[in-house]
VOMAR-863615 format. One record per residue (C-alpha): x negated, z negated, y negated; residue number from 0. Coordinates in pm, whole numbers, padded with zeros to 5 digits, always signed. Last residue first. Layout:
<lummis>
x;z;y;n
X;Z;Y;NUM
...
</lummis>
This chain:
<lummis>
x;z;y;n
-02768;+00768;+00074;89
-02567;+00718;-00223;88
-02246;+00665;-00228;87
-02102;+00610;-00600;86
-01922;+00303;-00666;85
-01594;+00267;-00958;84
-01428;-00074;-00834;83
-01166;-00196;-01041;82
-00967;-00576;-01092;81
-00734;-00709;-01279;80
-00625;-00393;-01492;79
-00315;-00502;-01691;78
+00019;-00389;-01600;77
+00166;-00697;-01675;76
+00223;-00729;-01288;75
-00113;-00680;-01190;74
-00263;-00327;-01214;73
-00556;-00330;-00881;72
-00753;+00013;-01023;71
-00974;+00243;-00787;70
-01253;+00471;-00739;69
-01453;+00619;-00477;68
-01723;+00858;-00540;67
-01905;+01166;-00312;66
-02284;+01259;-00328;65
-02288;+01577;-00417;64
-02197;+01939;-00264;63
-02017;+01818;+00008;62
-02022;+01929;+00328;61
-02352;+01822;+00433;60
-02155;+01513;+00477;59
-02024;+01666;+00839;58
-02255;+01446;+01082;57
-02190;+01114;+00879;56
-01813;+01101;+00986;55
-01517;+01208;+00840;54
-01126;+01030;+00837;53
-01093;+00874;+00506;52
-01409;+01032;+00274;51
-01354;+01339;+00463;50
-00990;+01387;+00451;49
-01007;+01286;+00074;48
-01243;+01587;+00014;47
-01012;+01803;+00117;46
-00997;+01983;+00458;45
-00868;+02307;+00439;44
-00557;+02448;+00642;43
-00328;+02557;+00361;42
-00420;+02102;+00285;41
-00520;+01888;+00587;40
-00513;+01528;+00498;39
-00189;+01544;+00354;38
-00024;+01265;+00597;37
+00176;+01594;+00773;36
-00104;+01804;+00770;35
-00359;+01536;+00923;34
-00053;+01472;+01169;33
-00056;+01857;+01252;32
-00455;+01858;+01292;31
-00456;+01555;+01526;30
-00164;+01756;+01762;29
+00190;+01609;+01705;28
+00397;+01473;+02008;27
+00268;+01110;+01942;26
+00394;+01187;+01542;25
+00732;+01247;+01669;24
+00785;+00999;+01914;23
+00673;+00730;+01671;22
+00882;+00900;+01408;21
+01229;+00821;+01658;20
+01045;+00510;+01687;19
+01113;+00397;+01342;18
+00848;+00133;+01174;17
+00678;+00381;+00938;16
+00380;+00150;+00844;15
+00348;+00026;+01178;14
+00345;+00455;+01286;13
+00070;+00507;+01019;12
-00149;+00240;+01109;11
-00143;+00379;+01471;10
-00251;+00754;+01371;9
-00468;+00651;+01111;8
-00609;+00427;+01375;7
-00629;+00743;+01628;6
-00792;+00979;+01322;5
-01062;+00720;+01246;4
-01163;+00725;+01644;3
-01153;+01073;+01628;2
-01393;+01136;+01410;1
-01352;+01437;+01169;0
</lummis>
C-alpha cells in the first residue's frame, strides 16, 4: 500500500471526524490498525477496495482482472443524475 495514500487517508479522515480526542487516537494507531478501523483491512486481508483506494502500481499483480469502479450521484428525487461505470485497463 503506499504510504503517501495511507497519510491523506489518515488526515482526511481526522477533518472528517473533527474531535481531537479521535485525532489522538488514530495518531497513536499503527497504518494497519487505522486500515482496520476505516475497513480497509478485513480478518487481516486486504480487499480489493484497499487496493483500488490506498495501492500502488507495484501490487496490481494482485488481482486476477483488471479492476472496475462504479458509482451513482441520486439527486433529491432519487433519480440517477449522473454514473460512471469505467474499467481500468492498462
Amino acid at each position: 500500500m503506499d504510504k503517501a495514500a495511507i497519510d491523506l487517508a489518515r488526515k482526511k479522515y481526522k477533518e472528517k471526524m473533527n474531535q481531537e480526542h479521535i485525532s489522538a487516537e488514530v495518531d497513536a494507531m499503527s497504518d494497519e490498525q487505522f486500515l482496520t478501523k476505516i475497513k480497509l483491512i478485513i480478518e487481516g486481508k486486504i480487499p480489493h477496495a484497499g487496493m483500488l483506494l490506498l495501492g500502488n502500481s507495484d501490487f496490481d499483480y494482485m488481482f486476477q482482472t483488471a479492476p472496475s469502479v462504479m458509482w451513482r450521484l441520486y439527486g433529491a428525487d432519487g433519480m440517477d443524475k449522473d454514473y460512471v461505470n469505467e474499467f481500468s485497463a492498462d
